[in-house]
N, C-alpha and C positions, 0 to 999 in steps of 0.2 A: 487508603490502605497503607501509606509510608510511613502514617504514626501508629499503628496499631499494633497490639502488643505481640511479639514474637510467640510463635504454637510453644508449648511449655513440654510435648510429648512427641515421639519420632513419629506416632499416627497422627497425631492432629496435623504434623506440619504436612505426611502424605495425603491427609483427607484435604489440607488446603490445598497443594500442589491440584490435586483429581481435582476441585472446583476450578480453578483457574484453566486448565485444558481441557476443560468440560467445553467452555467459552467458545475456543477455537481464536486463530488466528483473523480476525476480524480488521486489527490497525493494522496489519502487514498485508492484507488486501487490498482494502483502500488506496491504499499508500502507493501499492503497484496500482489498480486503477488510474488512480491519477497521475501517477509519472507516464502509462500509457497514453493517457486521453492528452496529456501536453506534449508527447512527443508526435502521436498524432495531428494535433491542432497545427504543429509547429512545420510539422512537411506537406501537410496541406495549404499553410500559408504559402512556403517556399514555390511549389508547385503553382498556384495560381498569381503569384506576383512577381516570380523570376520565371519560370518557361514557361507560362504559355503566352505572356507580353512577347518575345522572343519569336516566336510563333513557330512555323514545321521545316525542319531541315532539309535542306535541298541537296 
């Protein structure tokens, strides 16, 4: 799509815009996904290899 020839008309370039949000936000999903599932992954490590080695507070 980065070389492809600019819309030549103010509709063509609205009808491309309405196709591209048509799509929907798909890589800004993911993208939270996955910084979720690593901050997850990452306090779940913390939590099993620093307190509970440590064990229950007295």
């Amino acid at each position: 799509m980065f070389n492809s020839d600019p819309p030549t008309s103010p509709a063509t370039a609205d009808q491309a815009v309405e196709e591209v949000v048509a799509q929907g936000p798909s890589g800004a999903i993911a993208l939270a996904g996955i910084a979720t599932a690593c901050v997850v992954a990452i306090w779940l490590a913390f939590y099993l290899f620093v307190f509970l080695p440590r064990g229950a507070l007295q």
